[in-house]
C-alpha positions as CSV (number, residue, x, y, z in Angstrom):
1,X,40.5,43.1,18.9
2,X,43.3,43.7,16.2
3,X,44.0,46.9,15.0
4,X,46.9,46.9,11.7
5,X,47.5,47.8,8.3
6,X,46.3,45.4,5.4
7,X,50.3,44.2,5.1
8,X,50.5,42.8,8.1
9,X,47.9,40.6,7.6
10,X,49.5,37.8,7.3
11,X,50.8,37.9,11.0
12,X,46.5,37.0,11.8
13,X,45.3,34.8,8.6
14,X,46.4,31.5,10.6
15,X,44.2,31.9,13.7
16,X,42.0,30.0,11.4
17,X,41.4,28.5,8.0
18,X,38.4,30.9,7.6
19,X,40.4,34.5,8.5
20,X,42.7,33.5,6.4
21,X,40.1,32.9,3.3
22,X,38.5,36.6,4.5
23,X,41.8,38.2,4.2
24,X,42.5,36.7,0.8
25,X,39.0,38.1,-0.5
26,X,40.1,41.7,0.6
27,X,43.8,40.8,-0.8
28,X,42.9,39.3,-4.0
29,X,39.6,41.7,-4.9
30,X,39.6,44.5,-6.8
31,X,37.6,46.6,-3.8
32,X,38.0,50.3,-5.4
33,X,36.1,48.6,-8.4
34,X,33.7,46.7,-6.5
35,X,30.1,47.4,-6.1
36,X,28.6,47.3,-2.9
37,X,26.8,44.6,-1.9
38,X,27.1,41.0,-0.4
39,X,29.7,38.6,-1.7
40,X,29.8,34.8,-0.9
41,X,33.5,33.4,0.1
42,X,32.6,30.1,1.4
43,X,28.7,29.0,1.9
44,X,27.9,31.5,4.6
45,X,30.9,30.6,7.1
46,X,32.8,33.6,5.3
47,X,31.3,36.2,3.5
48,X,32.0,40.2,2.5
49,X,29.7,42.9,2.6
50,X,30.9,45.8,0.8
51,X,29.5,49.4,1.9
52,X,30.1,53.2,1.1
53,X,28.5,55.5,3.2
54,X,29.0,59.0,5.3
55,X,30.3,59.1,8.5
56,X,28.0,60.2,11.1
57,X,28.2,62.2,14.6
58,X,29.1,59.6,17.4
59,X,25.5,60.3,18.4
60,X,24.0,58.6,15.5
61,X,25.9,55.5,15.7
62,X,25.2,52.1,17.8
63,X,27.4,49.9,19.9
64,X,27.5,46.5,18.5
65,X,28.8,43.0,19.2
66,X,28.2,39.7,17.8
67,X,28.3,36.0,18.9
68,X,28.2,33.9,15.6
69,X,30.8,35.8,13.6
70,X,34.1,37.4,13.6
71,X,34.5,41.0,12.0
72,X,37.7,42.0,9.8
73,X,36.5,45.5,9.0
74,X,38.8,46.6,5.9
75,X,39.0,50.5,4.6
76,X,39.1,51.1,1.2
77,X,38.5,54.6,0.9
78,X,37.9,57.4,3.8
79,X,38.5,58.2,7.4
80,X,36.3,57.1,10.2
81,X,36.3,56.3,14.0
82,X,35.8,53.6,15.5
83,X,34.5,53.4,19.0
84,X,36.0,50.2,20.3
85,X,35.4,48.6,24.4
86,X,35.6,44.7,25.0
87,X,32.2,43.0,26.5
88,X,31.3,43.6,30.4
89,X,28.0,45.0,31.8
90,X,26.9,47.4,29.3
91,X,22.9,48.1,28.7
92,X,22.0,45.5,25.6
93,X,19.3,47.9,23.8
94,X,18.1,45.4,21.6
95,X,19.1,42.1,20.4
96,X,18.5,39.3,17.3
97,X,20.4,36.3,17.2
98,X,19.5,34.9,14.0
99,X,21.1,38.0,12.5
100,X,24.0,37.9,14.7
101,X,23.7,41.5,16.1
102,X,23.4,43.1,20.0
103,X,23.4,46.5,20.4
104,X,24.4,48.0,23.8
105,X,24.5,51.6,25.4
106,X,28.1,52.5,26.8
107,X,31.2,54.3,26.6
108,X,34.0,53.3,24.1
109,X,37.5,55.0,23.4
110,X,37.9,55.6,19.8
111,X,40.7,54.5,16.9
112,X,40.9,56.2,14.0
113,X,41.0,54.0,10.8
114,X,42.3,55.4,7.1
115,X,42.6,53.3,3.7
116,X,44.4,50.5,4.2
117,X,44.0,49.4,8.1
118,X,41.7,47.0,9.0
119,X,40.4,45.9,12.4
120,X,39.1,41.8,13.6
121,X,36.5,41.9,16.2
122,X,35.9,39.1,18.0
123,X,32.4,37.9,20.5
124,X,34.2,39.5,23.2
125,X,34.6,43.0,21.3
126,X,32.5,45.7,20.9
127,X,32.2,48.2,18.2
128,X,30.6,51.7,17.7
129,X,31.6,52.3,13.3
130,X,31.2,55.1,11.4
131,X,31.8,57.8,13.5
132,X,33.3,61.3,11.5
133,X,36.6,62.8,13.0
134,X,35.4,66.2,12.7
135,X,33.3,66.1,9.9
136,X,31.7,63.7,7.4
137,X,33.5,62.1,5.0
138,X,32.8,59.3,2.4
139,X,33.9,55.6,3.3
140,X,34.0,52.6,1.5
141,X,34.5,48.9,3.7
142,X,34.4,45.8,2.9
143,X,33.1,44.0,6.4
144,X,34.1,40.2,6.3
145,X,31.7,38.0,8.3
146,X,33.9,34.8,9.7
147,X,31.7,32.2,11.3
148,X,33.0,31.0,14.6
């Protein structure tokens, strides 16, 4: 996992030719302006999905992981927690492949994320988003889907 601020990106765009395409679509994109939705970067290997949403108590939020993709989670606008733990024997509660998505029971510490940080997850990296600190509050992200 990588936890930093959307100026340091650079220091992570050349761990591959596709993170650094996803970091140049949250870079070079208008995302205040944007309207959610799903945005095509290169043929399905790299692609955005741009959400705005509430926060929600931890209890209403899943555990995730993925297998095909890497995550960079990018926030525009808002404060949320993230519950963040790496892969080891959690509960998987349900599973689909095709859509690239597991999603576990278990315990995660949490990082706080404000405009302007951004996270990478990678298969090995679990992920609880959307979580308020304290109380609900209105989020835009842009999630960029990297194909492994």
């Amino acid at each position: 996992m990588i936890l930093d601020k959307i100026e340091n990106y650079k220091l992570y765009a050349g761990i591959t030719e596709r993170l650094t395409k996803g970091f140049e679509f949250i870079k070079n994109t208008d995302l205040v302006a944007i309207a959610s939705g799903i945005y095509d970067i290169e043929d399905k290997a790299v692609f955005a999905i741009v959400q705005e949403y509430d926060t929600k108590e931890e209890k209403d939020c899943v555990l995730e992981g993925h297998t095909k993709y890497i995550d960079i989670q990018y926030i525009v606008e808002g404060t949320e927690l993230m519950g963040v733990t790496t892969k080891n024997n959690q509960k998987v509660v349900t599973s689909d492949l095709d859509k690239d998505y597991t999603f576990y029971e278990g315990e995660t510490a949490y990082i706080k994320l404000v405009s302007g940080m951004f996270t990478v997850f990678f298969p090995d990296d679990l992920h609880r988003p959307s979580v308020q600190d304290g109380q609900s509050s209105r989020v835009k992200k842009v999630v960029v889907k990297v194909q492994i």
